[in-house]
N, CA, C and O atoms as CSV, one atom per row, in Angstrom:
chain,resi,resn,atom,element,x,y,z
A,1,UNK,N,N,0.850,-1.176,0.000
A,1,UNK,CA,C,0.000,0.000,0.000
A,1,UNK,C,C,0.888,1.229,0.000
A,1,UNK,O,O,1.782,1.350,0.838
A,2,UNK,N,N,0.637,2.204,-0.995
A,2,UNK,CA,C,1.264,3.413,-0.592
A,2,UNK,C,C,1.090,4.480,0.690
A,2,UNK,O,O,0.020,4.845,1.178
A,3,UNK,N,N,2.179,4.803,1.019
A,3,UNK,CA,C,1.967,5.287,2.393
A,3,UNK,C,C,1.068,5.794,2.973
A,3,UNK,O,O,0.818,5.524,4.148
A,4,UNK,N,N,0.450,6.568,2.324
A,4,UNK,CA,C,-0.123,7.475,2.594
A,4,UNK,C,C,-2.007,7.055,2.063
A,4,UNK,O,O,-2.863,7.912,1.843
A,5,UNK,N,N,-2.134,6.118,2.009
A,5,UNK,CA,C,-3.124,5.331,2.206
A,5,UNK,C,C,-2.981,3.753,2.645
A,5,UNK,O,O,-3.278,2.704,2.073
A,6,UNK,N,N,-2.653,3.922,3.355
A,6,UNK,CA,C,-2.280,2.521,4.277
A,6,UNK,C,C,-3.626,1.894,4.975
A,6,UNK,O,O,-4.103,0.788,5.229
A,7,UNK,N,N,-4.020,3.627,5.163
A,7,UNK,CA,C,-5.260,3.151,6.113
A,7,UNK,C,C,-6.267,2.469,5.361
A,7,UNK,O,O,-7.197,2.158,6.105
A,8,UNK,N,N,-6.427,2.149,4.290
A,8,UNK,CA,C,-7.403,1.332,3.293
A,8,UNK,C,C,-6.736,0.177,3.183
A,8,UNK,O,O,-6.909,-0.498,2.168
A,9,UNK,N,N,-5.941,-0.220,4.104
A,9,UNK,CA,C,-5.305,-1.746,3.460
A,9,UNK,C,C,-6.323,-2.764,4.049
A,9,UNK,O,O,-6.439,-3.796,3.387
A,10,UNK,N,N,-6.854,-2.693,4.837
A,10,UNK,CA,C,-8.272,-4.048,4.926
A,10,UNK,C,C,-9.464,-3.323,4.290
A,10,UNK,O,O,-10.514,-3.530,4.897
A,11,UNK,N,N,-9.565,-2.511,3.201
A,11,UNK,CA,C,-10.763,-2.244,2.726
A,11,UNK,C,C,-10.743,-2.652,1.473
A,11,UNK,O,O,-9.737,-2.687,0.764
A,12,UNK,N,N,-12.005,-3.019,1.112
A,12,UNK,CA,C,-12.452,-3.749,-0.487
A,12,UNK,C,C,-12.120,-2.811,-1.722
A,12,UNK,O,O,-12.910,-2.609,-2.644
A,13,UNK,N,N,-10.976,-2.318,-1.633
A,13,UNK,CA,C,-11.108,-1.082,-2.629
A,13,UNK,C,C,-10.120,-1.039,-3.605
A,13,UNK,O,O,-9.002,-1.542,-3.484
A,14,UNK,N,N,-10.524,-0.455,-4.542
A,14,UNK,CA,C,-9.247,-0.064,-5.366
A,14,UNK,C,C,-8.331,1.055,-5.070
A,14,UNK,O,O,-8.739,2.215,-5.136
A,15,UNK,N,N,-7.339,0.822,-4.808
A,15,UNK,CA,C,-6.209,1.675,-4.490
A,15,UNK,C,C,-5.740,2.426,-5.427
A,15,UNK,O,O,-5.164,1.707,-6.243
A,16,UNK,N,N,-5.682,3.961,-5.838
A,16,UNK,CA,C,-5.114,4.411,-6.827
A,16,UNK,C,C,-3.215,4.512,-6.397
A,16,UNK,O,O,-2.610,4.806,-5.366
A,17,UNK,N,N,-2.849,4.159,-7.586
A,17,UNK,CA,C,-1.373,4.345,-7.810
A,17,UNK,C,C,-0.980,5.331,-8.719
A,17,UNK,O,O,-1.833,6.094,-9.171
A,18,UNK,N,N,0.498,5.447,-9.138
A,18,UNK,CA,C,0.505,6.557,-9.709
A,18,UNK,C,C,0.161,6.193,-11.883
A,18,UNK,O,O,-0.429,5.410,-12.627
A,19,UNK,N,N,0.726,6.985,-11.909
A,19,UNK,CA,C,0.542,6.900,-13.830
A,19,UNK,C,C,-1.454,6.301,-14.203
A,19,UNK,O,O,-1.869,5.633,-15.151
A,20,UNK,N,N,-2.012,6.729,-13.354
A,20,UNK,CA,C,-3.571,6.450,-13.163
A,20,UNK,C,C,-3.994,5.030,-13.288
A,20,UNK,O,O,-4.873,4.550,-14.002
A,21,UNK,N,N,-3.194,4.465,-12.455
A,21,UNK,CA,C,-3.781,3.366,-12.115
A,21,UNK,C,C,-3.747,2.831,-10.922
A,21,UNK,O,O,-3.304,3.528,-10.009
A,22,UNK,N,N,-4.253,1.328,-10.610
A,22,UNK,CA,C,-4.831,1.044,-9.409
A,22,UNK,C,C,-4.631,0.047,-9.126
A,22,UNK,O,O,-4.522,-0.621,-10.154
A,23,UNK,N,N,-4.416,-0.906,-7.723
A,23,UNK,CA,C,-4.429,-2.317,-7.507
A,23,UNK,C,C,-5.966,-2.787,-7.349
A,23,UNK,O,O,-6.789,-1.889,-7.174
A,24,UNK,N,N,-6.425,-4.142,-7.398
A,24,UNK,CA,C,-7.359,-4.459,-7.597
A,24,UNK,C,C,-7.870,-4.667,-6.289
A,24,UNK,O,O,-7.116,-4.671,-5.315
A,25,UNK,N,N,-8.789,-4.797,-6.219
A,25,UNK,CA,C,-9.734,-4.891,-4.838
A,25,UNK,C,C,-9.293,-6.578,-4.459
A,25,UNK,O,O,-9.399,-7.585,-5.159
A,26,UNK,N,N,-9.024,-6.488,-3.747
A,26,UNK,CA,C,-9.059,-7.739,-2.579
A,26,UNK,C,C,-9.136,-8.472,-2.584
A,26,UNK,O,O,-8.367,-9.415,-2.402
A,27,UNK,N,N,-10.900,-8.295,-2.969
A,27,UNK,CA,C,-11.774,-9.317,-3.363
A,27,UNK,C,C,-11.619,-10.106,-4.415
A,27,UNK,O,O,-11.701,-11.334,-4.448
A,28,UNK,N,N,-11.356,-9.243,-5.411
A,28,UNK,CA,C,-10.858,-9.745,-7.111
A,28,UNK,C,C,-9.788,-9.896,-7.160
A,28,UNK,O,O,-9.365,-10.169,-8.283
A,29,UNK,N,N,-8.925,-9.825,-6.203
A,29,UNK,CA,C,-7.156,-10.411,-6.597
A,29,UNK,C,C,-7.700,-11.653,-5.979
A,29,UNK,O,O,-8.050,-12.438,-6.861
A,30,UNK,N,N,-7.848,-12.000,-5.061
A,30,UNK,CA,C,-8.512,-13.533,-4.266
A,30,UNK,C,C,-9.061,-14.380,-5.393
A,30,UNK,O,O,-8.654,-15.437,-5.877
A,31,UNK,N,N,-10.112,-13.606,-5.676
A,31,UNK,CA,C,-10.537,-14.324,-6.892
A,31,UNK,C,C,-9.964,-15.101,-8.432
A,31,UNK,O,O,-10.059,-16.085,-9.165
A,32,UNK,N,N,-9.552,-14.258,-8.293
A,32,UNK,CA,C,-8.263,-14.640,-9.634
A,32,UNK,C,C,-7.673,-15.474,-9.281
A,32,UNK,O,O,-7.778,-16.466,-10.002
A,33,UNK,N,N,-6.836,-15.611,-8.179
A,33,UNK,CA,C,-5.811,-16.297,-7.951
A,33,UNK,C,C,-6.511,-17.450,-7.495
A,33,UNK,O,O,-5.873,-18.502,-7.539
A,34,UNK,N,N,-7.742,-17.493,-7.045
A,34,UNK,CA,C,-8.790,-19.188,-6.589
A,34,UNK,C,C,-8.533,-19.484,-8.097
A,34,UNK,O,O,-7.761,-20.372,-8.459
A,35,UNK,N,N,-9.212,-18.705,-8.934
A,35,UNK,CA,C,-9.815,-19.475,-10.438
A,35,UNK,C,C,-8.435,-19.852,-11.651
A,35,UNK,O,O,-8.620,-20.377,-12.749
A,36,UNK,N,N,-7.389,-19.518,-11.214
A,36,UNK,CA,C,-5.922,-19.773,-11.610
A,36,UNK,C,C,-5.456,-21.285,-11.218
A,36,UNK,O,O,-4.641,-21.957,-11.850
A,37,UNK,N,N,-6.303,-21.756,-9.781
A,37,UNK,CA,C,-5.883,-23.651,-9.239
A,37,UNK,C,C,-4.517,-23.661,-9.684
A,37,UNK,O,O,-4.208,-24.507,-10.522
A,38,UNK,N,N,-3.463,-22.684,-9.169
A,38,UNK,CA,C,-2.309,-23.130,-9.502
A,38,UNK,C,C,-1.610,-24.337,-8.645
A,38,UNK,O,O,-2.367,-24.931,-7.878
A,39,UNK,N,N,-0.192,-24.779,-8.696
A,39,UNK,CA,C,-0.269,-26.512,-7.607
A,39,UNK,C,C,0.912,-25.751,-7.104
A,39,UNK,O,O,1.133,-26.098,-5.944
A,40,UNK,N,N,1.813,-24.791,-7.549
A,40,UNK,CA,C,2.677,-24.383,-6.647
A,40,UNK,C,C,4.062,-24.304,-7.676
A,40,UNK,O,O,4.965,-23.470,-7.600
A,41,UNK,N,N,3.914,-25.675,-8.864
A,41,UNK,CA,C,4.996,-25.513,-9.888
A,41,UNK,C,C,5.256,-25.072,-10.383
A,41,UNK,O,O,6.452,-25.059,-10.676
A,42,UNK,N,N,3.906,-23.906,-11.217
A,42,UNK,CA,C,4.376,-23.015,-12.041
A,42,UNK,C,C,5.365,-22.475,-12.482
A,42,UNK,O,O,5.830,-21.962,-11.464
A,43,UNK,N,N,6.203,-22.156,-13.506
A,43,UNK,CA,C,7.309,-21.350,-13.417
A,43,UNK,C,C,6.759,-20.591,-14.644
A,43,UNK,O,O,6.147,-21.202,-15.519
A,44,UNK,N,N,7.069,-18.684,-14.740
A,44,UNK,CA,C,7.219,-17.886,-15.703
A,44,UNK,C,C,5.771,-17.573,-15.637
A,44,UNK,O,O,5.352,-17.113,-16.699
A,45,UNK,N,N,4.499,-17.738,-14.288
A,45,UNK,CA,C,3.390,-17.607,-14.376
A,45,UNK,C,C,3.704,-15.343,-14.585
A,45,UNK,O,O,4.653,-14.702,-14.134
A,46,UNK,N,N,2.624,-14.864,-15.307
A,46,UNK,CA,C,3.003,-13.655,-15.383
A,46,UNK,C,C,1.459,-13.035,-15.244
A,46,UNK,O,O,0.417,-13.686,-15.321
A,47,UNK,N,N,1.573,-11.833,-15.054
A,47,UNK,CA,C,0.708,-10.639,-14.754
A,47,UNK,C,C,1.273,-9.538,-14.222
A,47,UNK,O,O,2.279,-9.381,-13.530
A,48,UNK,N,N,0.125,-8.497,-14.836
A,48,UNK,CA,C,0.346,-7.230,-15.304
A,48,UNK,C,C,0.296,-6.607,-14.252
A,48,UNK,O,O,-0.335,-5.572,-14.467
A,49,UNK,N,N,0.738,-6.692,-12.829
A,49,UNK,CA,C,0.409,-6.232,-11.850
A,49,UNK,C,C,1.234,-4.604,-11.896
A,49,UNK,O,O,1.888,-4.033,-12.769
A,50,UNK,N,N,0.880,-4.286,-10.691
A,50,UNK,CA,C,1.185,-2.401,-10.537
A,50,UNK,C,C,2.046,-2.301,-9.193
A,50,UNK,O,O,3.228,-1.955,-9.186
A,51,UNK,N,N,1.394,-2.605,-8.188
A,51,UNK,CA,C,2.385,-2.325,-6.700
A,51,UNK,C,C,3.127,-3.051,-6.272
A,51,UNK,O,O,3.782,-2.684,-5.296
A,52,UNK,N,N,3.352,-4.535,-6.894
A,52,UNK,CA,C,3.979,-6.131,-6.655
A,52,UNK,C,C,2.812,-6.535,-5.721
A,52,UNK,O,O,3.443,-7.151,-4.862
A,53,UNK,N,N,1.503,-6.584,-5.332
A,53,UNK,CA,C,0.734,-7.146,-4.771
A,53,UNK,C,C,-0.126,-8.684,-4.909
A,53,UNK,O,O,-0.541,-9.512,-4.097
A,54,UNK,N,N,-0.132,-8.568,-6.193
A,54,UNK,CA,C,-0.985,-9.615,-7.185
A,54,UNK,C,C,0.939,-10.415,-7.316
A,54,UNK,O,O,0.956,-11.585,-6.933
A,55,UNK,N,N,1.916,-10.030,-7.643
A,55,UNK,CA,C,2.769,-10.446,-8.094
A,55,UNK,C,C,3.328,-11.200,-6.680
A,55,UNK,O,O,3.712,-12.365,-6.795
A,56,UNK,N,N,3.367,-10.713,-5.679
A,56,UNK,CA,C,3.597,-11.749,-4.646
A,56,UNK,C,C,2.776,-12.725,-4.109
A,56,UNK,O,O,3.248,-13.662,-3.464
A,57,UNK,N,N,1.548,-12.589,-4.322
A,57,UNK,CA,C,0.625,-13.813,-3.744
A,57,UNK,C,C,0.335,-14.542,-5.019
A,57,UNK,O,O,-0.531,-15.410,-5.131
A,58,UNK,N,N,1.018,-14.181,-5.840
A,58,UNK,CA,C,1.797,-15.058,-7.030
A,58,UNK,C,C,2.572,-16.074,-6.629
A,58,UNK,O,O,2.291,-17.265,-6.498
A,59,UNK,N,N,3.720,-15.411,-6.420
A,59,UNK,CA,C,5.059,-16.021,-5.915
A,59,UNK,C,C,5.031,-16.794,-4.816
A,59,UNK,O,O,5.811,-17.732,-4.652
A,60,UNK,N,N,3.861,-16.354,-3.738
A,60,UNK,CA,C,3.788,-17.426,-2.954
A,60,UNK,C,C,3.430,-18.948,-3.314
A,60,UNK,O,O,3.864,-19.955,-2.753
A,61,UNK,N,N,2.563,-18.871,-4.347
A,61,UNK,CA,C,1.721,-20.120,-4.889
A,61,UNK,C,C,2.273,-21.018,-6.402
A,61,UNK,O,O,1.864,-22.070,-6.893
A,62,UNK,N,N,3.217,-20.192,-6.775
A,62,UNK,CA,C,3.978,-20.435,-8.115
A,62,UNK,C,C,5.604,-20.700,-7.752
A,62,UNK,O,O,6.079,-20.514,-6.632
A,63,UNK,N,N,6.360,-21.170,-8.924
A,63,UNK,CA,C,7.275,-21.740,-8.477
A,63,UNK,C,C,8.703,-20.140,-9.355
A,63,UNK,O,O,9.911,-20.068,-9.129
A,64,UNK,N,N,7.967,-19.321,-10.146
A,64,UNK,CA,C,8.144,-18.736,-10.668
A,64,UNK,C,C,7.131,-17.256,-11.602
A,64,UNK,O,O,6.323,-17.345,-12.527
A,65,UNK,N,N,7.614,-16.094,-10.891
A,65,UNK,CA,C,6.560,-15.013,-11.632
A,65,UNK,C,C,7.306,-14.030,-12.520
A,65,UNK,O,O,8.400,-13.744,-12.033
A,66,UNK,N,N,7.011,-13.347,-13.829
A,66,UNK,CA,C,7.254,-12.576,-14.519
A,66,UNK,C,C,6.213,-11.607,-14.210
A,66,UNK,O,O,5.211,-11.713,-14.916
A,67,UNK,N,N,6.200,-10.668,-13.311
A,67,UNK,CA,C,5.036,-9.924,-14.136
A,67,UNK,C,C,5.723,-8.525,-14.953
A,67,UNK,O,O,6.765,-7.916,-14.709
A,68,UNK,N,N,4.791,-8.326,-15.900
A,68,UNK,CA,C,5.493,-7.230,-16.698
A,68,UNK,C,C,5.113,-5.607,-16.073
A,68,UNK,O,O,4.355,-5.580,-15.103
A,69,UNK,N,N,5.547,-4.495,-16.531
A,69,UNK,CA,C,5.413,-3.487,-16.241
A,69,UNK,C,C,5.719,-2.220,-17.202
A,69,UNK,O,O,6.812,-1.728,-17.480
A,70,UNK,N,N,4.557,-1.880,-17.581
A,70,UNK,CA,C,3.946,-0.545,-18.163
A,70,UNK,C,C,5.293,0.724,-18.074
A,70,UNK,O,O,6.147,1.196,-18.825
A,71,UNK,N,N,4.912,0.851,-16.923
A,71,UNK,CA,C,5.244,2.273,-16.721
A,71,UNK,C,C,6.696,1.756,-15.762
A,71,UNK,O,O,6.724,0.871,-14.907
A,72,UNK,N,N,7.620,2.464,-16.146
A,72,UNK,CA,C,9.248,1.773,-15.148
A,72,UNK,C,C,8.907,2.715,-13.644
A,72,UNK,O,O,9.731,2.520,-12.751
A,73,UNK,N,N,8.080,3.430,-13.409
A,73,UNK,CA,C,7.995,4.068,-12.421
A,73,UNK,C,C,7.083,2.854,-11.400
A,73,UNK,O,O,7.171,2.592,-10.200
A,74,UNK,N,N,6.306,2.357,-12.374
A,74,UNK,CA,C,5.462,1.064,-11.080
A,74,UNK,C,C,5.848,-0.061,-11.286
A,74,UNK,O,O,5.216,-0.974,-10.754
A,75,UNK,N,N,7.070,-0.392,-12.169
A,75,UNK,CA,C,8.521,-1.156,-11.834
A,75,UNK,C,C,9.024,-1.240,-10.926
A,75,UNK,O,O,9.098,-2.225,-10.192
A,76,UNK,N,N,9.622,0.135,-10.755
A,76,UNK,CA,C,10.399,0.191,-9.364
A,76,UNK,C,C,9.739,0.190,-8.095
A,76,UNK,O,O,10.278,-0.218,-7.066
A,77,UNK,N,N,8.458,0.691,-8.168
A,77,UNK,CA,C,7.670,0.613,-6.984
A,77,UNK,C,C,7.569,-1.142,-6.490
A,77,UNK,O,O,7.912,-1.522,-5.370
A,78,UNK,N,N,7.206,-1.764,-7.219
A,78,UNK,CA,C,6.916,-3.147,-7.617
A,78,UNK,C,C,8.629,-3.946,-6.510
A,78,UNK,O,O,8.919,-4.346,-5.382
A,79,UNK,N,N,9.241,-3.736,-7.881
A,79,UNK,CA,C,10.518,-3.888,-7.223
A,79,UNK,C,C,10.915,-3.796,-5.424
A,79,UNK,O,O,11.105,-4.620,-4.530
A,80,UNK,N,N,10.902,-2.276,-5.544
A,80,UNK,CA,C,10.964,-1.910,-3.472
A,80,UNK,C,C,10.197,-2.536,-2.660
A,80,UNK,O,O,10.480,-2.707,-1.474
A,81,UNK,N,N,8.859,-3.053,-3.364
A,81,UNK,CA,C,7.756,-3.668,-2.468
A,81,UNK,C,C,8.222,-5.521,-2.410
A,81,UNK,O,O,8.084,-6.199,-1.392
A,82,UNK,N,N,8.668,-5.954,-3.488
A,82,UNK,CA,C,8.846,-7.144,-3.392
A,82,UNK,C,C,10.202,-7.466,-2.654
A,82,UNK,O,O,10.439,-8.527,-2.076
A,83,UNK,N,N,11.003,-6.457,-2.753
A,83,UNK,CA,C,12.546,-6.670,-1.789
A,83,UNK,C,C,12.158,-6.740,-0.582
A,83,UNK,O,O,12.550,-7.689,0.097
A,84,UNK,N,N,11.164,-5.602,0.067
A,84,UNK,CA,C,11.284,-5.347,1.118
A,84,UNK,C,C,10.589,-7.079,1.555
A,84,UNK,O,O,11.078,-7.804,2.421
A,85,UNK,N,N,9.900,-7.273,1.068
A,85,UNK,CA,C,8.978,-8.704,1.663
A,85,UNK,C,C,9.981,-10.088,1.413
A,85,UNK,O,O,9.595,-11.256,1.381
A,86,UNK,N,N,11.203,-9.650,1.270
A,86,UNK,CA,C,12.062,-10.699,0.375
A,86,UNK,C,C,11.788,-11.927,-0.171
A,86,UNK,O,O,12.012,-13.115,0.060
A,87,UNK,N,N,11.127,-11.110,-1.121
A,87,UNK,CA,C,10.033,-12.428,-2.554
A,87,UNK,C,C,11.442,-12.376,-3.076
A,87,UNK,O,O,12.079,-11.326,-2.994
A,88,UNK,N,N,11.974,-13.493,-3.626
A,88,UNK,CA,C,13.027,-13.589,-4.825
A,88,UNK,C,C,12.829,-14.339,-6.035
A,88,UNK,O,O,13.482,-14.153,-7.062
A,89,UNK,N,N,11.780,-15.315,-5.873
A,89,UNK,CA,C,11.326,-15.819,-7.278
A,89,UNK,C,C,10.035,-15.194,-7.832
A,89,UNK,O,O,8.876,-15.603,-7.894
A,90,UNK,N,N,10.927,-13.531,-8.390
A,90,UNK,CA,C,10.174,-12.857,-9.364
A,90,UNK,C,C,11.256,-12.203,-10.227
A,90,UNK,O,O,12.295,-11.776,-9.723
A,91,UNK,N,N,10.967,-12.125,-11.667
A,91,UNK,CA,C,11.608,-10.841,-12.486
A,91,UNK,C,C,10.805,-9.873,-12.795
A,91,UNK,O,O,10.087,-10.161,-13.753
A,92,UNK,N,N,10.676,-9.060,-12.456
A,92,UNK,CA,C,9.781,-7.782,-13.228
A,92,UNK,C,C,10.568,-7.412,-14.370
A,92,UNK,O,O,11.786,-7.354,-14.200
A,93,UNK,N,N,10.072,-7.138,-15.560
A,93,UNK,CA,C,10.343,-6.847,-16.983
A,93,UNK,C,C,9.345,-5.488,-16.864
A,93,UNK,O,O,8.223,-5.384,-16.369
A,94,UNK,N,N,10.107,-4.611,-17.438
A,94,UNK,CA,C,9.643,-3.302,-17.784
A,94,UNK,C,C,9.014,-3.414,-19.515
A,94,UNK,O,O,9.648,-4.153,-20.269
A,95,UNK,N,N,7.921,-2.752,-20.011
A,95,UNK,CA,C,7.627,-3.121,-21.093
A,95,UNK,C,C,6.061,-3.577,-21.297
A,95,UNK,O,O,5.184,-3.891,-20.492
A,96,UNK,N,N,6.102,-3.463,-22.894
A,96,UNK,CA,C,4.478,-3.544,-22.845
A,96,UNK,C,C,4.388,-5.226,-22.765
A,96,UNK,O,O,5.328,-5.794,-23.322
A,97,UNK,N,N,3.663,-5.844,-22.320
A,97,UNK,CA,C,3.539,-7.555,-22.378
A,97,UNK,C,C,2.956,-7.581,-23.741
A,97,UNK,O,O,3.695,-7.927,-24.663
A,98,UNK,N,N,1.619,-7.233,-24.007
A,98,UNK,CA,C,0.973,-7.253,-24.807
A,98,UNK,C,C,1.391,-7.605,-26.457
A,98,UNK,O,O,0.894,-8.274,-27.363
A,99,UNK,N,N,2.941,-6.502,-26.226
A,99,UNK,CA,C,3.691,-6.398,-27.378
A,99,UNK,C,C,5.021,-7.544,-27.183
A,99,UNK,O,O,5.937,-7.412,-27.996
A,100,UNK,N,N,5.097,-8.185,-26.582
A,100,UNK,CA,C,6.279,-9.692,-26.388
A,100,UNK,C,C,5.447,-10.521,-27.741
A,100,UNK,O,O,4.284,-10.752,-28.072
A,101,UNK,N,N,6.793,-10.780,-28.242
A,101,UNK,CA,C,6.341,-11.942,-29.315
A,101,UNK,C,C,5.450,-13.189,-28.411
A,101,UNK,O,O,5.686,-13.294,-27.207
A,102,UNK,N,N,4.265,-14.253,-29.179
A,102,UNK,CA,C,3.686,-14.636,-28.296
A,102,UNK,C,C,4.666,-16.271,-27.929
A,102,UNK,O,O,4.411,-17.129,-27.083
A,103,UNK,N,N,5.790,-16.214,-28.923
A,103,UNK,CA,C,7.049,-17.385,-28.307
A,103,UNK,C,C,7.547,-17.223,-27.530
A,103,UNK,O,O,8.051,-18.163,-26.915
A,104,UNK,N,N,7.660,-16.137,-27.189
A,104,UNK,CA,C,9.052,-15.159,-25.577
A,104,UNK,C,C,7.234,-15.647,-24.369
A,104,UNK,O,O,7.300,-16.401,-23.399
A,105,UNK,N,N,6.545,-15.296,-24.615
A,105,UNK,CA,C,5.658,-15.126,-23.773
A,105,UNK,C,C,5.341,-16.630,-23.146
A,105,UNK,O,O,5.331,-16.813,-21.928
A,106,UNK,N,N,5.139,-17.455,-23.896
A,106,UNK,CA,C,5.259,-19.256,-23.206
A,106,UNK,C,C,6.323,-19.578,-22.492
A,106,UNK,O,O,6.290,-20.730,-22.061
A,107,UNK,N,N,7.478,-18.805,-22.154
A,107,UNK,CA,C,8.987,-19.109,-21.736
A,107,UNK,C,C,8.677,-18.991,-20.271
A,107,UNK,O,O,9.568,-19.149,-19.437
């Protein structure tokens, strides 16, 4: 959570971040990650996450996460948030995903 709304971290909400965007509500990161039934092996599982939030309760359940990143400013945010929690099986890639050849993207 960014600092300065911390106080919304047990609320159902979308969190705005910077470059106008947002982490997902709670509810719907939970969700995703139920309807994903990952077993824990995964490796190179990826998403487009913003604060490293979705990208660590990734990493908890996967054996490996890419998620990509838009803007290098919610890279680095991403980045500071996942050090500080010392997640290490993640790479954040700066860059559009969308635009990865779709052979780099199965890797």
């Amino acid at each position: 959570m960014p600092t300065q709304q911390r106080y919304l971290a047990y609320a159902d909400l979308e969190v705005p971040l910077p470059k106008g965007q947002h982490m997902l509500r709670p509810s719907v990161a939970g969700r995703l990650l139920q309807a994903l039934e990952l077993t824990g092996t995964e490796r190179g599982a990826r998403d487009w996450c913003r604060s490293g939030f979705l990208t660590a309760c990734l990493a908890a359940v996967s054996a490996h996460v890419d998620p990509s990143k838009f803007f290098p400013e919610l890279a680095e945010l991403a980045k500071s948030n996942l050090a500080t929690l010392s997640i290490g099986n993640t790479r954040i890639v700066t860059g559009d995903a969308l635009a990865t050849p779709a052979d780099a993207r199965k890797r």
